[in-house]
N, C-alpha and C positions, 0 to 999 in steps of 0.2 A: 694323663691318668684318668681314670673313672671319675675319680672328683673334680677333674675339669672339665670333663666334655658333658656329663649328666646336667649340670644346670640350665646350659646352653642348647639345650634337647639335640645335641650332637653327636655323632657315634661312631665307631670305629669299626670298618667293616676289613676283617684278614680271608684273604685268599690265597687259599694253600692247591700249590699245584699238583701235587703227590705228598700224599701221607707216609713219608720214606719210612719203613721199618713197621709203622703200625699193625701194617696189615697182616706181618709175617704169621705166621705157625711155630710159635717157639720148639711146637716138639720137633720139628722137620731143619731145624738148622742146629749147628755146632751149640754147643755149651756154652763159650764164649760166647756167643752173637746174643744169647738171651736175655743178658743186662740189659742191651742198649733197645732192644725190643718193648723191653718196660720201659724204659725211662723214654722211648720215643711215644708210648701209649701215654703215661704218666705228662710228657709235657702238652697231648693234645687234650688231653681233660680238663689239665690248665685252663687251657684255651676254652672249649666246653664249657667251665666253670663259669666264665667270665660272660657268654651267651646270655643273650635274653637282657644285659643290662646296655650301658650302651657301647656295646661290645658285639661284633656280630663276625660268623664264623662259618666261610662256605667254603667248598674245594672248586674249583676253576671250568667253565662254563667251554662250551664250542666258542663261544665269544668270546672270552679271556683269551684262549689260545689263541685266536685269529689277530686278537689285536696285537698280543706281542709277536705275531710272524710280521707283524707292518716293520715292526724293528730289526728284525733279524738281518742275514747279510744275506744274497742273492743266492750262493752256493746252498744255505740249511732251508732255506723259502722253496727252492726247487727239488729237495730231498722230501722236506714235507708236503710235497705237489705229490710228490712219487710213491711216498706212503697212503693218504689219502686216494689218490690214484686206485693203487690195492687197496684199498679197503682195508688196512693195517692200521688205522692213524685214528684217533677216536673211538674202540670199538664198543659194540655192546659193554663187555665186559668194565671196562677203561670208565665207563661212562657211569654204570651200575656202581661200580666201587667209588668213584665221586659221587655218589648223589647218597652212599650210604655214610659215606664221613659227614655230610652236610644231616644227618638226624643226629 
């Protein structure tokens, strides 16, 4: 908890690999889907909230991903060789949208 790791000048750093749902357009999807649009906004605020103490909140780096391809299995390491490859696998875009969850 906050009141454990604050004394100890210690911190909790979460990295989120996709902001699933955050980013939607609630008017551009079904009626149903827009609960959970809030409540996926509403739990990263959460999150947000808790930033700046020793709490820290970023979305996932060319590094992050590289590191957990070291785990991955030979079959998805070579899918994302192919991606990356084409220039599909990090993009502009991909990258823009993490670095704006990270504000």
């Amino acid at each position: 908890s906050l009141e454990v790791l604050a004394p100890h000048g210690m911190h909790l750093e979460i990295v989120c690999s996709y902001p699933y749902r955050c980013h939607w357009d609630p008017a551009s999807v079904p009626a149903r889907v827009r609960g959970k649009i809030r409540a996926a906004r509403a739990g990263l605020a959460v999150l947000r909230g808790a930033a700046g103490r020793p709490v820290r909140l970023r979305a996932f780096g060319d590094g992050d991903w590289h590191h957990l391809l070291r785990y991955a299995d030979q079959g998805l390491r070579e899918d994302m060789a192919r991606e990356a490859a084409a220039a599909r696998l990090f993009t502009a875009e991909r990258r823009a949208a993490r670095r704006r969850m990270d504000t």
